[in-house]
N, C-alpha and C positions, 0 to 999 in steps of 0.2 A: 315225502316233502323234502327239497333241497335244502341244504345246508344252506349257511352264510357263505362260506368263501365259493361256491358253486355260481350264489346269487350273484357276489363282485363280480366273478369273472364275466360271467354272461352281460351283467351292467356295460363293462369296459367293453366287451365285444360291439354290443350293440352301440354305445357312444362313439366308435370307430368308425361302424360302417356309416353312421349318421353323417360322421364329419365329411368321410370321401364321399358318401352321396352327394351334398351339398357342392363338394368343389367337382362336382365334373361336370364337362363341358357340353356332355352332348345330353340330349333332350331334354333340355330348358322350355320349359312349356307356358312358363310363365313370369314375367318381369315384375310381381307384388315384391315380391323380396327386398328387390333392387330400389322401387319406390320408395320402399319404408327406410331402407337405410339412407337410401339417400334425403328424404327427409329428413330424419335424425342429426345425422352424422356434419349436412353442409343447409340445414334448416331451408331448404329448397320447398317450393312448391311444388304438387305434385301433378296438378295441372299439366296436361301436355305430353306428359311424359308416356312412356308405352305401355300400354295393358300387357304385351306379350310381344316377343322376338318380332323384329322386320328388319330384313337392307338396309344398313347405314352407309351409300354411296358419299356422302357429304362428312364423314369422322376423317379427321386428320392425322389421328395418332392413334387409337383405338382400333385399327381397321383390323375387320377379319373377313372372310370368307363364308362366316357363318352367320345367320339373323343374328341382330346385337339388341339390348335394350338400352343403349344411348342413343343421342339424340346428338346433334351439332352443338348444341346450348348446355348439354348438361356436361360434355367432352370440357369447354372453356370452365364451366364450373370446377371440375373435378381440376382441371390444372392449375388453378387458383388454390384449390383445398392442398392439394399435393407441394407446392409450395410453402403454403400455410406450415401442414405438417411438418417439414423436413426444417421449420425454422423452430418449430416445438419442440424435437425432437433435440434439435442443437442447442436452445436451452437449457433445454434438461440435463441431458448431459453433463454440462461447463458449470452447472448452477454449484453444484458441492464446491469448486474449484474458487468459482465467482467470492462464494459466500466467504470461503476460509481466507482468501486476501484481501477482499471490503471490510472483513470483520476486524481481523490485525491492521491494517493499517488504519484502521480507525481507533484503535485499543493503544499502538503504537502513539498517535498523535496524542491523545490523552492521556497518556502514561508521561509524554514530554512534556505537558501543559502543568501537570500537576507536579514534574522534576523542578519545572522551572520556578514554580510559585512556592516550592520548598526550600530552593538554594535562595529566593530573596525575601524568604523569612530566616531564616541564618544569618545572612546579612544584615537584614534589619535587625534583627535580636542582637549580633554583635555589637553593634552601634549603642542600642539601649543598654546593654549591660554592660560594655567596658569604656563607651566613647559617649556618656549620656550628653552633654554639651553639644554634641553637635547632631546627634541623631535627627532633629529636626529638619535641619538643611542638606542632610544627608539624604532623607527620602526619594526628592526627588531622583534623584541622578542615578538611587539604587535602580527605579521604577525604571526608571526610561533605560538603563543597562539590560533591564531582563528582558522588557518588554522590547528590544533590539533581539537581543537574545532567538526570542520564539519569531518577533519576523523572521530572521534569516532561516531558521533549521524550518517555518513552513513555506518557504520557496521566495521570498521578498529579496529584492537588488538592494539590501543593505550587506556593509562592506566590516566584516568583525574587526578587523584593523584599530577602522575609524571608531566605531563604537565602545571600541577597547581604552582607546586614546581620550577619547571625550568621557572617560567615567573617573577614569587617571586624574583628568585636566581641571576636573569639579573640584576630585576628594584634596589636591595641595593645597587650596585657598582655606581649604576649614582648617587640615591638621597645621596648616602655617599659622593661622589663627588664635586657635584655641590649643593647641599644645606647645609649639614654637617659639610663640612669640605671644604668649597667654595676658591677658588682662581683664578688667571690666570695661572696655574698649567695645568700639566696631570699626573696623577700617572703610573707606567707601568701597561703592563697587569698581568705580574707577582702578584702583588698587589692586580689589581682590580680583578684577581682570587681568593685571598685569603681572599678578601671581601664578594667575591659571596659564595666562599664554610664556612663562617663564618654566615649567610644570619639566618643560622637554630638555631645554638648557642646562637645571640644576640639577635633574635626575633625581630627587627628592626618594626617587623608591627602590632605587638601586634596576636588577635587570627580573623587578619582579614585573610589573607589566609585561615586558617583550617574553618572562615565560607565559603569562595568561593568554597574549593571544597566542605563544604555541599551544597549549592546552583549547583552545578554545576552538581554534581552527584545527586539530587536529581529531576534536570530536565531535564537532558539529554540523564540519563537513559531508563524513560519513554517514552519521543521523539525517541529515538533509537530502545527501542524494539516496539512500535506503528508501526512505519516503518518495522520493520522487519516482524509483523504481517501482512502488509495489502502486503506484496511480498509473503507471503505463501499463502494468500489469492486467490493469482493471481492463483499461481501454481495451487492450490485444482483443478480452474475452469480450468485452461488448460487438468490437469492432466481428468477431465473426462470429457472434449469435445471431447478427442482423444483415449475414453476406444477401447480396441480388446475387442471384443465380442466372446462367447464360438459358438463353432461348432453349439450347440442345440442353440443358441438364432440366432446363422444366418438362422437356417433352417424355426423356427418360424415366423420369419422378412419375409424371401420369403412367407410362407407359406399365412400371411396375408395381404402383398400388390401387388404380382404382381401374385401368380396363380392365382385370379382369372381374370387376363389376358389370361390366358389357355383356358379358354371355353369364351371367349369372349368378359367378362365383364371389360371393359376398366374405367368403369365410377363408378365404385364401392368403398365402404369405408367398415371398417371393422366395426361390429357391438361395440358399448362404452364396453359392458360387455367381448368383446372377445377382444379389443384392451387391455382394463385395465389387462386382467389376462398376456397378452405378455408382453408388456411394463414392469409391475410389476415384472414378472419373470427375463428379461432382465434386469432390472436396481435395483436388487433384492439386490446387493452388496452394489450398491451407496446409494443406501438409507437406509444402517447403519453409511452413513457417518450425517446423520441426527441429531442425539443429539450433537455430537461436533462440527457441523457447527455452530448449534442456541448455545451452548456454548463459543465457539470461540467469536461470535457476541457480547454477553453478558458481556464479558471481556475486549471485544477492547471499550463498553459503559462504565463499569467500571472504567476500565483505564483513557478514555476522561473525564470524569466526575470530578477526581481525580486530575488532572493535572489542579491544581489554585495554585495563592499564591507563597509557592516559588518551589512549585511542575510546575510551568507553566514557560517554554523555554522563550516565549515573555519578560515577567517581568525580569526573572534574567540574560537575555543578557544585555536585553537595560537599567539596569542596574548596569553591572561591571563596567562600569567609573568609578560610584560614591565609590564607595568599593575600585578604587585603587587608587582615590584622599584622600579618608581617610587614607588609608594604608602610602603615600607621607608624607599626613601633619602628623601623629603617629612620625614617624620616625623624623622630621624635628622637631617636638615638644620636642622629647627627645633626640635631638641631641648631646648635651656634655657627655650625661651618655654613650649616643652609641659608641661617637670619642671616648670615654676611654676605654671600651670592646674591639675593634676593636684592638685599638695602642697597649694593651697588647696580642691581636694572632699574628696580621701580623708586628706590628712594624711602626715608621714613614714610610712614604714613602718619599720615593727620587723624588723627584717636579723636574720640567724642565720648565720654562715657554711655554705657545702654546696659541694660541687663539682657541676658541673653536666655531663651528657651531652652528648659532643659527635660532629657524626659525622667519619670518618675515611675516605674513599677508599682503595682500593691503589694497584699501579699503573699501571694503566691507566685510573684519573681522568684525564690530559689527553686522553688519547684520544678517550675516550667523553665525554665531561664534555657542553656542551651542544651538540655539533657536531650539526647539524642536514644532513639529505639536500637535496638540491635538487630542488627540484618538476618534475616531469615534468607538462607539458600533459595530457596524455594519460590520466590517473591522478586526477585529480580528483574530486573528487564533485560539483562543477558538472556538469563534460560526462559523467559517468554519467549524472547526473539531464536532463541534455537527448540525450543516447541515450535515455534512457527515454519523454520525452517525444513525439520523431520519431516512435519507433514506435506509441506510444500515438495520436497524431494519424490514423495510418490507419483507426482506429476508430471516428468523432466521428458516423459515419452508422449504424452497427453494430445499433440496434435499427430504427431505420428501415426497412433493406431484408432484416431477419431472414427473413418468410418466403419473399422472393423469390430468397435464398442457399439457402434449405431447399429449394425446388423445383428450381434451376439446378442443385443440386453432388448431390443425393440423392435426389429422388421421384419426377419427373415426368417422362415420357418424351420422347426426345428430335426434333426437328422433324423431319415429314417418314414418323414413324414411326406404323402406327397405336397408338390410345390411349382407354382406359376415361376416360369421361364420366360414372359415376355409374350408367348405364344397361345400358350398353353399349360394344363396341367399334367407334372411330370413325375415321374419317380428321383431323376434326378437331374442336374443342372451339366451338359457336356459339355458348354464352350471354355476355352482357357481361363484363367481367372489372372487377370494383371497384379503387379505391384502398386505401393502406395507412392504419389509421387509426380510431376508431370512427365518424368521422361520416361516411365512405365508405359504411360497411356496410348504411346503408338499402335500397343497391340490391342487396344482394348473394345471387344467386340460388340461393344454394347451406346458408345457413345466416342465424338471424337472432341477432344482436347485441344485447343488451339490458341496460340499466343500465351500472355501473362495479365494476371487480377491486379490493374494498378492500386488498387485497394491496400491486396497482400502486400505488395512490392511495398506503401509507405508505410507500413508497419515493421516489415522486415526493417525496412530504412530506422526508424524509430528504435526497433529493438537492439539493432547493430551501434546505437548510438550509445543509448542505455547501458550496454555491457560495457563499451567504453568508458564510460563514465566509471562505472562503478569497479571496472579492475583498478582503472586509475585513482582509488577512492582507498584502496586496499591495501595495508602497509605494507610494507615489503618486510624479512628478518633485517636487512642489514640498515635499510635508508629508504626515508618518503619525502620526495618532496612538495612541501606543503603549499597549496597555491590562498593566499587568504583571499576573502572576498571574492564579488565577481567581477571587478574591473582591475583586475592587475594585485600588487600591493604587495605585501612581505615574500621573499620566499624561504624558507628556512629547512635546512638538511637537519635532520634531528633523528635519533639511536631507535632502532625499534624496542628497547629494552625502556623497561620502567626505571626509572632512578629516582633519588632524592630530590636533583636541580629541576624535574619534571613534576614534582610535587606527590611521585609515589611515596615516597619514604616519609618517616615522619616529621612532621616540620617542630617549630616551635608551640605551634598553640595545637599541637597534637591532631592527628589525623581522622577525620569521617570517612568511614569505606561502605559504601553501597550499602547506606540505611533506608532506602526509599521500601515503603512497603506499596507493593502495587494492587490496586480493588479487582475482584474479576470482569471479567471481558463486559463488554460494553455488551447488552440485549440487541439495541441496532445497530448495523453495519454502516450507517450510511458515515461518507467522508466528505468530512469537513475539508472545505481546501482553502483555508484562510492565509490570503494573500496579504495584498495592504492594508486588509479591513481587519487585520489579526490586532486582536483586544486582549488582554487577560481580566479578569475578576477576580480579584484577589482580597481572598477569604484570609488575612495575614495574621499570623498567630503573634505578631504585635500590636494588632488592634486588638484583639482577643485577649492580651493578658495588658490591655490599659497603657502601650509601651508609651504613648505619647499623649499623658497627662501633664500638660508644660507647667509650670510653674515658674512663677518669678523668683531668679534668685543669681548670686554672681556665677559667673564661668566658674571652669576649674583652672 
């Protein structure tokens, strides 16, 4: 009685010679084989089709010298199917690739949606607890700042300048109001306009404005085109999971996966030397998108790298409070010299008595009030964004060795095995095997490469622009200059070092440093690309703690 390891061996022997029976070429006696898979495989009818080998004088591509079991009709089928496959095949692939920067840049936009709805619960909380008198009137203006805010960083032609200027231009008519020049009064709006547009003249806040939109434009910028990067990014991968392929590369495509279905060989792989010279031919365009991919990659590192200090979105959100409680107390501190600039543009105002809304906490104001979480390392949007980057860096060669992954992980038979050559079944594959590349493909004996994929070419275009963008996006040690908005507007040379006057250091009403706790990654990938139709929902931990329960009663 044999042993076990007698029986494997013998098993394997026999499973061997099964396999080379099957792939050879000569006495094919019958086309069932070929039927079946071909029903299967391209849901074809089987109708028509060959009982057994005859003359295919009429195959275009498929031709041999020997009876074939294709047909002229099932030749166009299989070139369609071949097609088909090599677009699956490049899905699958890019899909890991796809996934990991659909996923972040969507995790990315959310991470900034919920920054943003954090830094304007801050500022609303500031207002309720140290500025209750105006907190009301203050609302809006907070709103319509944030909500500028997230237009610009999701790709909207608003100008931070301007946005910057117009929140400035609100908050003088209240602090001239009710700190300044305080009463149980209301001034008209007539007035409180010619306060607002007086806001530039009097300088009411010293040179804190003209720091916010440094800080503002210095991190929002970045965050903005980042995002805009990893949306081209997507494209690249869509744009060649979905190439059209030239006439000569669909014929190659049949030529090496399904004729040898023609003589019978069902179970056949292309030999590595003769898939790499297709493949390489075939995707001979994409892989000049090669040095701007691993470019591209390199700058979106850059970029992240870059993006600290007050280059980093986290810090200079979750710190405008502080910058517009100091701007408040500036103004409030120089109160007499200001009520006297003012009364000489606009003149006294005509007073009326009113009572004025003020808001009221319950009791769990001190609780809640502006206590702030402590930053977890770990939770950041820095070290997301450079998790995102590590993994992203495994990819910097990704078009490069494209069709030499398609043959290794999925086409081509493995060494040592025999393997179809185009012709025939071989022991091995003799013609030269080319480089990756179009200027390789002079030699390449399997297919001829001619002209440029105006496709590739506006991608390449795209992606050279991209990198542009974003080295110009990337601080320099010594000096950046910063272009605000997108129609022109500030330009400001500023330190790449963090300092005080940039709002690193501690201010007066004491510093928030990168408390945002961030949820994990978002289940779906899909990206949101909210343009003008960009909304926030604002879940505001001032409506939450009662901030604005008015009540009648005098100003302060």
């Amino acid at each position: 009685m044999m042993d076990a390891r007698t029986w494997r061996v013998g098993c394997r022997c026999l499973l061997l010679l099964a396999l080379v029976g099957s792939t050879r070429s000569e006495g094919v006696q019958s086309c069932e084989e070929v039927r079946k898979v071909f029903q299967w495989r391209l849901a074809g009818a089987v109708k028509g089709l060959p009982d057994s080998p005859r003359p295919g004088p009429d195959l275009q591509v498929c031709t041999s010298k020997k009876p074939t079991c294709c047909t002229r009709k099932m030749e166009e089928r299989y070139q369609i199917a071949a097609r088909q496959d090599m677009q699956r095949v490049l899905q699958t692939s890019s899909s890991t690739l796809k996934f990991l920067i659909s996923r972040n840049a969507a995790a990315f936009q959310e991470t900034l949606e919920t920054l943003i709805r954090q830094a304007e619960n801050y500022t609303s909380i500031l207002f309720c607890n140290t500025y209750r008198n105006m907190a009301l009137e203050a609302a809006a203006s907070i709103q319509e700042f944030f909500t500028d805010v997230g237009l610009y960083l999701f790709g909207a032609d608003v100008n931070p300048e301007e946005f910057v200027n117009r929140f400035f231009d609100s908050l003088f008519p209240l602090v001239y109001n009710h700190l300044i020049n305080p009463g149980v009064t209301e001034s008209s709006l007539e007035y409180s306009e010619c306060i607002r547009m007086a806001r530039r003249d009097v300088s009411p806040f010293g040179n804190i404005p003209q720091r916010v939109m440094g800080q503002m434009g210095r991190s929002l910028l970045p965050s903005r085109t980042f995002l805009q990067a990893l949306n081209l990014g997507i494209e690249v991968i869509n744009t060649t999971d979905h190439l059209y392929f030239s006439k000569e590369c669909g014929r190659v495509l049949l030529r090496m996966e399904y004729c040898p279905h023609c003589q019978g060989l069902t179970l056949s792989k292309p030999c590595m030397g003769y898939c790499l010279n297709v493949m390489r031919g075939c995707l001979a365009h994409v892989a000049e998108l090669n040095p701007h991919w691993h470019a591209y990659i390199r700058s979106l590192e850059e970029l992240s790298d870059a993006m600290h200090g007050t280059y980093d979105i986290e810090h200079v959100l979750l710190n405008f409070h502080l910058l517009v409680n100091d701007a408040v107390m500036q103004a409030h501190v120089d109160g007499q010299n200001l009520s006297a600039r003012v009364n000489k543009i606009c003149g006294r105002p005509i007073r009326s008595p009113t009572q004025s809304p003020r808001c009221s906490f319950d009791g769990i104001k001190e609780k809640h009030g502006m206590k702030i979480s402590a930053r977890n390392g770990e939770e950041t949007l820095a070290n997301r964004r450079k998790e995102f980057i590590n993994s992203l860096r495994l990819y910097r060669t990704f078009y490069g060795g494209l069709a030499d992954q398609l043959c290794v992980n999925e086409l081509a038979a493995a060494d040592g095995l025999p393997c179809w050559n185009g012709e025939d079944i071989v022991k091995s594959y003799t013609q030269r095997v080319v480089g990756n590349g179009i200027k390789a493909q002079s030699g390449n004996p399997e297919i001829k490469v001619k002209g440029s994929d105006p496709v590739i070419n506006q991608i390449i275009d795209k992606l050279k622009h991209v990198i542009q963008l974003l080295q110009g996006r990337s601080p320099k040690p010594d000096k950046w200059e910063l272009q605000m908005g997108s129609g022109g507007g500030m330009l400001e040379q500023v330190s790449g070092d963090c300092d005080d006057e940039d709002g690193c250091g501690g201010s007066g009403s004491g510093e928030v440093k990168r408390t945002l706790k961030i949820t994990d990654w978002p289940e779906a990938f899909s990206l949101h690309l909210l343009q003008k139709d960009f909304h926030f929902e604002t879940v505001s931990l001032v409506s939450q703690q009662k901030c604005f329960t008015f009540i009648n009663s005098s100003s302060l």
